[in-house]
Kinemage of the C-alpha trace (Angstrom):
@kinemage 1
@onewidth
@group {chain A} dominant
@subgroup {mainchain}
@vectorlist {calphas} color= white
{ca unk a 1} P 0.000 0.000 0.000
{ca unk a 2} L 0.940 3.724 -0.879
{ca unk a 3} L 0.943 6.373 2.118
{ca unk a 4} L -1.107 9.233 0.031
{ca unk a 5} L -0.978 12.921 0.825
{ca unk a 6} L -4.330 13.962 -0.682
{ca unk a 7} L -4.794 17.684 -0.560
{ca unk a 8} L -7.293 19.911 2.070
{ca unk a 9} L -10.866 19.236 1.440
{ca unk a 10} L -11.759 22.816 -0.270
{ca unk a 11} L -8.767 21.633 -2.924
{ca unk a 12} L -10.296 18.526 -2.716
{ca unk a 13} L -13.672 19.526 -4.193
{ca unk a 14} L -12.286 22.475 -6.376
{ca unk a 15} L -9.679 19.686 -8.032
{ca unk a 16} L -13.152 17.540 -8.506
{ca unk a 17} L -14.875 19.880 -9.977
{ca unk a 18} L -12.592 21.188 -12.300
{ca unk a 19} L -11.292 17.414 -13.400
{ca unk a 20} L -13.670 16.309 -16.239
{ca unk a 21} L -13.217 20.256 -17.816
{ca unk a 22} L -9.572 19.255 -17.924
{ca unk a 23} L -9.848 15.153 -18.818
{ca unk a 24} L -11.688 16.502 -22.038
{ca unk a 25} L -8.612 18.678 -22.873
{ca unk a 26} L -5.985 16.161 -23.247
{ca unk a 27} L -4.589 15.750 -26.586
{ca unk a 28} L -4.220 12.038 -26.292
{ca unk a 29} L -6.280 9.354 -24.507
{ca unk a 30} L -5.034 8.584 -21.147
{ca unk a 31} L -4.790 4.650 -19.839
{ca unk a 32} L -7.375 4.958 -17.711
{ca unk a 33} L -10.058 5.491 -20.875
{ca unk a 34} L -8.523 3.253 -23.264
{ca unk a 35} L -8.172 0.248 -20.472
{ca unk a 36} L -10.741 1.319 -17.910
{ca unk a 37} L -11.177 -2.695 -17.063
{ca unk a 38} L -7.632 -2.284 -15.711
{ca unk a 39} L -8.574 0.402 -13.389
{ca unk a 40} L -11.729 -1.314 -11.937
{ca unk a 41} L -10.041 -3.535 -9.891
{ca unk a 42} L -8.783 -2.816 -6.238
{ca unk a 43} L -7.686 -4.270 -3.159
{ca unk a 44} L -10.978 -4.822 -2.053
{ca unk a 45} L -11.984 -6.880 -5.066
{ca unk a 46} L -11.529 -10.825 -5.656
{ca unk a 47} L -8.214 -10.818 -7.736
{ca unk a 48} L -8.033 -6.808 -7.814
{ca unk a 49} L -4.933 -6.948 -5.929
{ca unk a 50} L -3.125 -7.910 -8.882
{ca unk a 51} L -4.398 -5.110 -10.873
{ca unk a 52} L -3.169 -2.091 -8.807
{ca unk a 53} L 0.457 -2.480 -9.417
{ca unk a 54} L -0.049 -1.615 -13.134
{ca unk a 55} L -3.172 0.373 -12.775
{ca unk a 56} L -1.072 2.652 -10.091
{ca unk a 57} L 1.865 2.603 -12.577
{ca unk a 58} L -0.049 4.401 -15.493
{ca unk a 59} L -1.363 6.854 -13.138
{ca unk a 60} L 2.314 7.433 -11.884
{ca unk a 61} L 2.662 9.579 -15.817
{ca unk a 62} L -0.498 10.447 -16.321
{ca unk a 63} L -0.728 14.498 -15.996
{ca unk a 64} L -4.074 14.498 -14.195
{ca unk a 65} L -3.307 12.032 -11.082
{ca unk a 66} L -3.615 14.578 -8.180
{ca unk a 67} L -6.863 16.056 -9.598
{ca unk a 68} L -7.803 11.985 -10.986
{ca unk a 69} L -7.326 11.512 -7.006
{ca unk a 70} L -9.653 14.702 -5.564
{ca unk a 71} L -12.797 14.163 -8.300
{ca unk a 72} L -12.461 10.477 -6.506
{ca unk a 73} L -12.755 11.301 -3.320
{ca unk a 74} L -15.123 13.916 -3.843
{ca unk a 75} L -17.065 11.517 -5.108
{ca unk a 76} L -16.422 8.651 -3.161
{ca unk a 77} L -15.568 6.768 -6.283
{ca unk a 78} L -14.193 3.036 -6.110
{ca unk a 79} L -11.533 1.912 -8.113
{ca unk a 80} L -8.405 2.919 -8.857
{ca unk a 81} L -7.990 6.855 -9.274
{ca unk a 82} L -5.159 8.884 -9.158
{ca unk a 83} L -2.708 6.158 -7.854
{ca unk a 84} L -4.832 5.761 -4.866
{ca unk a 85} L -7.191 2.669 -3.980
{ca unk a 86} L -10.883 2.307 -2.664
{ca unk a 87} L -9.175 1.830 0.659
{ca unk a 88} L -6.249 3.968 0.873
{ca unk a 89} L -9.095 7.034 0.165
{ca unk a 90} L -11.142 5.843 2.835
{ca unk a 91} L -8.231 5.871 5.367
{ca unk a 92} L -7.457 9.525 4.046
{ca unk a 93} L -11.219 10.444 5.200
{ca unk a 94} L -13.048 9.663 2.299
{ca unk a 95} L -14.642 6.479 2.250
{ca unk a 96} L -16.186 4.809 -1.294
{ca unk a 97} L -19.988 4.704 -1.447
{ca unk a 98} L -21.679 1.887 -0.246
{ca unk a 99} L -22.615 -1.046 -3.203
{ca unk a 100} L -26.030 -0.453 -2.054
{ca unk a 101} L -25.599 3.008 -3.544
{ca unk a 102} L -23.767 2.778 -6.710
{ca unk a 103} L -25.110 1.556 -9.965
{ca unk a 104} L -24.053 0.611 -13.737
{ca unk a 105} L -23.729 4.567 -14.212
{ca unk a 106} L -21.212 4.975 -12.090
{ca unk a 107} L -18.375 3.207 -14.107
{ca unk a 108} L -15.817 4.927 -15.292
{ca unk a 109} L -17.985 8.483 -15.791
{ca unk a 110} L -14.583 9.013 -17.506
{ca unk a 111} L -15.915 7.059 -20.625
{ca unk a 112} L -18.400 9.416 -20.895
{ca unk a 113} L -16.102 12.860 -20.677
């Protein structure tokens, strides 16, 4: 596991808001559209434990990973985001949703972007 030094919680939301304004204006695709199965998995996940190495590897060059990170917490996304896991977000203060809240939209709103 990563020790993560997320930013203040008013950076926190302003990074979220601001991240899908600056995921559309990449020039290239980043890994996390292209292989968004990849970044699905996480340690809390049957085999997902396997994934993060890579998954958290690609985020290490991606441009976006600290604001990838906030719009995550901010909205208590699960997954892999920003280099950080489900778990290591929820020890930070910012827990995932609950499975009984999330459904089939919530995957990957990146696709979408």
């Amino acid at each position: 596991m990563t020790t993560i030094q997320l930013p203040d919680p008013d950076t926190v939301a302003r990074l979220a808001n601001r991240f899908p304004t600056l995921l559309r204006k990449q020039d290239s695709p980043l890994p996390c559209t292209t292989r968004p199965t990849l970044f699905d998995a996480d340690s809390g996940t049957v085999g997902g434990g396997r994934a993060i190495v890579p998954a958290r590897a690609l985020c290490q060059q991606c441009p976006l990973i600290v604001a990838c990170a906030a719009y995550a917490c901010h909205k208590r996304e699960r997954g892999i985001w920003g280099g950080t896991t489900s778990h290591e977000r929820g020890l930070a203060g910012y827990p995932p949703k609950p499975h009984h809240e999330l459904n089939d939209s919530r995957r990957r709103r990146r696709r979408a972007n």
